[in-house]
C-alpha positions as CSV (number, residue, x, y, z in Angstrom):
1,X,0.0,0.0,0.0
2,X,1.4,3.4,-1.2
3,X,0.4,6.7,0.6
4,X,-0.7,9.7,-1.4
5,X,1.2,12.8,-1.0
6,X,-0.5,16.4,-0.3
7,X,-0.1,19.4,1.2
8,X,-2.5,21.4,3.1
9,X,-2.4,25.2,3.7
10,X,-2.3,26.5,7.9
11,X,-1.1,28.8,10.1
12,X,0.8,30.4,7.5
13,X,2.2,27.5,6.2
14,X,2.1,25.0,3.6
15,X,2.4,21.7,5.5
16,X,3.2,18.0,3.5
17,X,1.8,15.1,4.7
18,X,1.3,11.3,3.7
19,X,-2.3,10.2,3.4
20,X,-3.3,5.9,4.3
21,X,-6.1,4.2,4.1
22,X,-9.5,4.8,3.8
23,X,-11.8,8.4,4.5
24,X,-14.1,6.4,6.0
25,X,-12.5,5.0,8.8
26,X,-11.2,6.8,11.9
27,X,-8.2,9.4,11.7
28,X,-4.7,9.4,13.3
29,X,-2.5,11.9,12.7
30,X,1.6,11.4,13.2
31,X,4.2,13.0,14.0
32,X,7.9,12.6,13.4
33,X,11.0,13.6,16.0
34,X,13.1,16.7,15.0
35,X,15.6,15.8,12.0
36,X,13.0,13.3,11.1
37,X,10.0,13.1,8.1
38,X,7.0,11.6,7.6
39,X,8.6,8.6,6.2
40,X,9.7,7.3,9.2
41,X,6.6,5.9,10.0
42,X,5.8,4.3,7.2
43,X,6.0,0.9,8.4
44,X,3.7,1.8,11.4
45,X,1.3,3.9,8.9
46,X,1.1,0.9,6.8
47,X,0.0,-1.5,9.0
48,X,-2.6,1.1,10.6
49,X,-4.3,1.9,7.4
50,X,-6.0,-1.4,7.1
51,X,-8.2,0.2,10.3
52,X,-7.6,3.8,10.3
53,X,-7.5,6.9,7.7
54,X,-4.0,7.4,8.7
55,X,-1.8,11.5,8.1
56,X,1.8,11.7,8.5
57,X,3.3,15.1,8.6
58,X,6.5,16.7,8.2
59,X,6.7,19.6,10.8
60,X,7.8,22.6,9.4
61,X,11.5,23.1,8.4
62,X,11.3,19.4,7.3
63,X,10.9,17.0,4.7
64,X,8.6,18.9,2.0
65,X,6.8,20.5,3.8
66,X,8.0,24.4,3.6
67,X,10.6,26.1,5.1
68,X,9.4,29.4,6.5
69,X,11.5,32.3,7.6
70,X,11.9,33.0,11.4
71,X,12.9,30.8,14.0
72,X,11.3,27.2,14.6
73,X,10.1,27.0,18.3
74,X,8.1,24.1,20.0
75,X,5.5,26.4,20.6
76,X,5.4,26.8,17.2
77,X,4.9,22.9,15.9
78,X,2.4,22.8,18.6
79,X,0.4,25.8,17.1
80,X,1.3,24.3,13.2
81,X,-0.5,20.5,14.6
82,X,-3.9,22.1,16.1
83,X,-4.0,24.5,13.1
84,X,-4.1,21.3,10.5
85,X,-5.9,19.3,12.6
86,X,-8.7,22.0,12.8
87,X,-8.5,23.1,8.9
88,X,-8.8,19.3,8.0
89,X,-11.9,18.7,10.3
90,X,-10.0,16.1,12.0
91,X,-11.0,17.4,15.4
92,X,-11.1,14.2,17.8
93,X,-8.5,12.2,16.0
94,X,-5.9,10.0,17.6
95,X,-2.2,10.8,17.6
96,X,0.9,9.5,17.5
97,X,4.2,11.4,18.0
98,X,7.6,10.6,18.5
99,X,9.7,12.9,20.6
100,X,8.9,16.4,19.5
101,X,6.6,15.1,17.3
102,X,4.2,13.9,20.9
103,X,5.5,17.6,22.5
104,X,3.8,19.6,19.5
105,X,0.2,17.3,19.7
106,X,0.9,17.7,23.8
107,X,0.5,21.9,23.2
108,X,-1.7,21.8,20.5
109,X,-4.3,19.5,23.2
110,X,-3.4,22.2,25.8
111,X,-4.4,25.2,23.6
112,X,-7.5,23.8,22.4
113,X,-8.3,20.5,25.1
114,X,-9.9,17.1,23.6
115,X,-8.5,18.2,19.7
116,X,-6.9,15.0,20.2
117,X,-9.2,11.8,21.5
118,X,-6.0,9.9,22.4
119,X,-2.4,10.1,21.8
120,X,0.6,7.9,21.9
121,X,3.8,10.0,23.1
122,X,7.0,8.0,21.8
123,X,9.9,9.0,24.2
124,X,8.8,12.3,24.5
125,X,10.2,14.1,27.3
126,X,7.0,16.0,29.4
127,X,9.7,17.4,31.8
128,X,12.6,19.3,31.0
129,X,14.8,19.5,28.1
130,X,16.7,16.1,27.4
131,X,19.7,18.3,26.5
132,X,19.9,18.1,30.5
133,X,21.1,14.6,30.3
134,X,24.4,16.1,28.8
135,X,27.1,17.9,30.7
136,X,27.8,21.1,29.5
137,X,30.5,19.5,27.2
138,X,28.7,17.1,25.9
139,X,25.8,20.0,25.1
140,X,28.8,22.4,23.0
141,X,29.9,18.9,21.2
142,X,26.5,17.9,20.3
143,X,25.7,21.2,18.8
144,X,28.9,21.3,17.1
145,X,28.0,18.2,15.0
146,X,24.5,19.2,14.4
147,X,25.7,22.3,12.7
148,X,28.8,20.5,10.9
149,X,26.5,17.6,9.6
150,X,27.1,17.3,5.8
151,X,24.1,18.9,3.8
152,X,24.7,17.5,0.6
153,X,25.7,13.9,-1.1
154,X,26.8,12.4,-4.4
155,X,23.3,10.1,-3.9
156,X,21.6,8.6,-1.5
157,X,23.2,5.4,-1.5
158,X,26.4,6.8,-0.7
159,X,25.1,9.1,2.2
160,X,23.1,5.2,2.7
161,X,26.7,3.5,3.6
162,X,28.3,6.6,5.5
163,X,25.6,6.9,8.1
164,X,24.6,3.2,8.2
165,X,26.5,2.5,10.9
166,X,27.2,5.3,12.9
167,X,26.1,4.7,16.6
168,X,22.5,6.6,16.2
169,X,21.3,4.8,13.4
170,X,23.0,1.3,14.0
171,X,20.2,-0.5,15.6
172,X,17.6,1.1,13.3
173,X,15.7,-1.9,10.8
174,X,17.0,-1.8,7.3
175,X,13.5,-1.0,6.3
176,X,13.1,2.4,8.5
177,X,16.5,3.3,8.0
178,X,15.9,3.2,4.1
179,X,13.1,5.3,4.5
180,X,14.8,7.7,6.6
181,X,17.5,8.3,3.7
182,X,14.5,9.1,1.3
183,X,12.3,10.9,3.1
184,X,15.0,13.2,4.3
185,X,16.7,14.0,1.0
186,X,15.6,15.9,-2.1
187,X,17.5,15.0,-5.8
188,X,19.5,18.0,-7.5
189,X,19.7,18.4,-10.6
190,X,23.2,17.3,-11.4
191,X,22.3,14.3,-9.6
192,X,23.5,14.8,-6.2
193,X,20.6,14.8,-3.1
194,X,20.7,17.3,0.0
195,X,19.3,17.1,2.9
196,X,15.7,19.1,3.2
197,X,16.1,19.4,7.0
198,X,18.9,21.8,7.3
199,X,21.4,21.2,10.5
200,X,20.7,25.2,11.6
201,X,17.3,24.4,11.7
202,X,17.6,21.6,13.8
203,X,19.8,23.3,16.0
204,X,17.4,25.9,16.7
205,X,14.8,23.2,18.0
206,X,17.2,21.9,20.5
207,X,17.6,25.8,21.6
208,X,14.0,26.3,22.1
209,X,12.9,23.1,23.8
210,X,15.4,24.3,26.7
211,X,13.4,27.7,26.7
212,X,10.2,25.3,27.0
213,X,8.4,25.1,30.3
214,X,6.2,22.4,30.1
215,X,5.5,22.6,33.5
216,X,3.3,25.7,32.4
217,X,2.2,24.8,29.4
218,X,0.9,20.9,29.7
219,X,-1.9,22.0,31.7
220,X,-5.9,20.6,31.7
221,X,-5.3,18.3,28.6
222,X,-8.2,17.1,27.4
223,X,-7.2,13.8,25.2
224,X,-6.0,10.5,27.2
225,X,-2.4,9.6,26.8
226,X,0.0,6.6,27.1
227,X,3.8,7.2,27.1
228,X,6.0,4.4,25.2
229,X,9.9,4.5,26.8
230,X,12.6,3.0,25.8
231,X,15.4,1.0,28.2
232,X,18.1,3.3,28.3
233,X,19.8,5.4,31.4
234,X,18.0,8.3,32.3
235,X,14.7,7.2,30.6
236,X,11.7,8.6,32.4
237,X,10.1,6.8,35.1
238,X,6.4,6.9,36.9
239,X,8.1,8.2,39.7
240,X,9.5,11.8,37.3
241,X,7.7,14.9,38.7
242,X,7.2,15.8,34.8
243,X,5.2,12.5,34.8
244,X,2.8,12.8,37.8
245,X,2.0,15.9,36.3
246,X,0.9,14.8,33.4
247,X,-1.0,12.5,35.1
248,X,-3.0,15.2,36.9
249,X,-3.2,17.1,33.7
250,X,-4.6,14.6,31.5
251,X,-8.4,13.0,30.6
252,X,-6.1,9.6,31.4
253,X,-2.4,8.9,31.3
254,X,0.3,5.9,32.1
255,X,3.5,5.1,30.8
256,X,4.4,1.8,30.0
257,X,8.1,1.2,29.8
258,X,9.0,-1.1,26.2
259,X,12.4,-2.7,27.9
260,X,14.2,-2.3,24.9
261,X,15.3,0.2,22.6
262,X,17.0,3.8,23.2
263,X,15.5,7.2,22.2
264,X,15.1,5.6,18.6
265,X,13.1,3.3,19.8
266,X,10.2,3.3,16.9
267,X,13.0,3.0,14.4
268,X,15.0,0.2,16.1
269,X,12.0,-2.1,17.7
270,X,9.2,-0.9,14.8
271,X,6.9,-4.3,15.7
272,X,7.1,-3.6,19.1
273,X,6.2,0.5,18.9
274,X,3.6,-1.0,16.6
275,X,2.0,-3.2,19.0
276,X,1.8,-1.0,22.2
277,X,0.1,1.9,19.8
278,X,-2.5,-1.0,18.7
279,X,-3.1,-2.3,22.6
280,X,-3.7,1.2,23.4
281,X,-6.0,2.9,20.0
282,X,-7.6,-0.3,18.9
């Protein structure tokens, strides 16, 4: 089964997004991590479309979705997700989000409670920034390579065997890595591909999610939530103040810990991510 590909015009932007399955059955929306594209759920999309009219979007300043000037903020993906959910009519829906992808349907739920009937929050962090989980070193090192990440390559299969096994991508399945490479690169026309999420754009997330409170902003959700984790040290755990207040702040919330996988976890354990989303929408 092959998606169709269409655009959809909100808040200022024109937003891309991958389309499954059929009108007639119930909606979930998704929602890819920063440096990410819709592609990367492809697998999951796939499998969901037999039951579900399934969107995947690319968040602005990625995949083809376009790029517009200013900064990119959080605050900003969460205002882009209620603003295509509400000019679709797809008030109600389910979603699924990985990483910043959950953080921008967790603000677009608090600015405008119960858009979202359920959601499944793939490692996102409801506290504070993960960039906390590095030492102040590790922070300027990180960056560093971000902004240094090579933009453009002589084809995607050679950028295919130069990142395949580099530590963040070497557990990933063949199958998601693949569509990682494609989703995330655009063809020149003297043959070469670039990347179509540029590194100073995904820089300028990691700034902003450190300048996000979410203590302030997560508040009287109105959509019931489950929080996949992955085993990995300084995962979140029931016990994290971030997490007993989401579970005040929430319709209904839990997070069920996967015992397996790191922050990649829906690209490394794609069966299992698959699975827990079904227990919990179905």
């Amino acid at each position: 089964m092959q998606p169709e590909s269409r655009f959809v015009e909100s808040n200022g932007v024109n937003h891309h997004y991958l389309e499954w399955g059929s009108p007639g059955n119930p909606s979930v929306v998704m929602f890819h991590a920063v440096g990410m594209c819709s592609q990367i759920w492809n697998n999951a999309a796939r499998d969901l479309a037999r039951d579900y009219h399934v969107y995947s979007f690319d968040l602005r300043g990625h995949g083809d979705t376009q790029p517009p000037e200013g900064n990119y903020t959080f605050q900003q993906i969460g205002e882009d997700v209620a603003s295509v959910i509400q000019t679709m009519g797809l008030e109600g829906a389910i979603g699924i989000g990985h990483s910043a992808g959950g953080m921008s349907m967790l603000i677009a739920d608090s600015m405008f409670p119960g858009i979202l009937s359920k959601g499944v929050l793939v490692d996102t962090r409801v506290g504070d920034s993960p960039m906390t989980l590095l030492t102040p070193d590790e922070q300027v090192l990180r960056a560093k390579r971000t902004l240094q990440k090579r933009t453009v390559w002589e084809s995607r299969e050679v950028m295919y065997e130069a990142y395949r096994d580099r530590r963040a991508f070497k557990a990933w399945t063949d199958e998601v890595f693949a569509d990682y490479i494609e989703g995330n690169t655009r063809p020149l026309d003297d043959g070469r591909v670039e990347l179509k999420c540029k590194p100073v754009v995904e820089e300028t997330f990691y700034e902003s999610r450190a300048e996000l409170d979410t203590s302030q902003v997560l508040n009287g959700l109105g959509g019931e939530y489950v929080l996949l984790v992955g085993a990995y040290k300084g995962a979140q755990t029931p016990q994290d103040a971030a997490v007993e207040h989401l579970t005040r702040e929430t319709k209904g919330f839990h997070l069920k810990e996967l015992g397996a996988g790191s922050h990649f976890v829906p690209m490394e354990h794609p069966a299992l991510v698959l699975q827990e989303i079904r227990n919990f929408i179905d």
